[in-house]
C-alpha positions, 0 to 999 in steps of 0.5 A, spaced: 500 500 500 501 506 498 499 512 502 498 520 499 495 527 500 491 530 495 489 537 493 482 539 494 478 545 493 471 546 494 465 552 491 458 554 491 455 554 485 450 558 487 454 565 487 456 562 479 449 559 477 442 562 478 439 555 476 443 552 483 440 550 489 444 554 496 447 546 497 449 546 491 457 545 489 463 544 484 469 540 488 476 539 484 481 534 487 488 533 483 490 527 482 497 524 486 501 523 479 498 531 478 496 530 471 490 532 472 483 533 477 477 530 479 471 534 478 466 532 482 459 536 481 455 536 486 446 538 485 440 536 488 438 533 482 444 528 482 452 529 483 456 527 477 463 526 477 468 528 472 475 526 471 479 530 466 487 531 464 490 538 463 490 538 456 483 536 456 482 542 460 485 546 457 482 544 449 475 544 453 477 552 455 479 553 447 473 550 445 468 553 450 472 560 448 469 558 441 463 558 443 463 566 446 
């Protein structure tokens, strides 16, 4: 076995989304190998979870820059 710390960082969405309930957030945790970040996307209609690398974060920034 291997232990580990992780950073994390959690937000309401409520301040960013008016379709957002009080309890609503968004958290990310970065992996241990730093290579990306866990999304977890909490609603009171159901979480969803997201795992993501940076450069996929980074072309998703691109293409939703696009949409602007």
């Amino acid at each position: 076995m291997h232990s580990y710390t992780r950073n994390a960082i959690i937000g309401s969405s409520a301040k960013y989304c008016y379709l957002a309930d009080k309890e609503d957030y968004i958290e990310a945790t970065q992996w241990a190998n730093g290579e990306g970040v866990d999304i977890q996307i909490g609603r009171r209609c159901g979480d969803e979870k997201i795992s993501i690398t940076y450069g996929e974060f980074e072309l998703m920034k691109q293409l939703i820059g696009g949409l602007e």
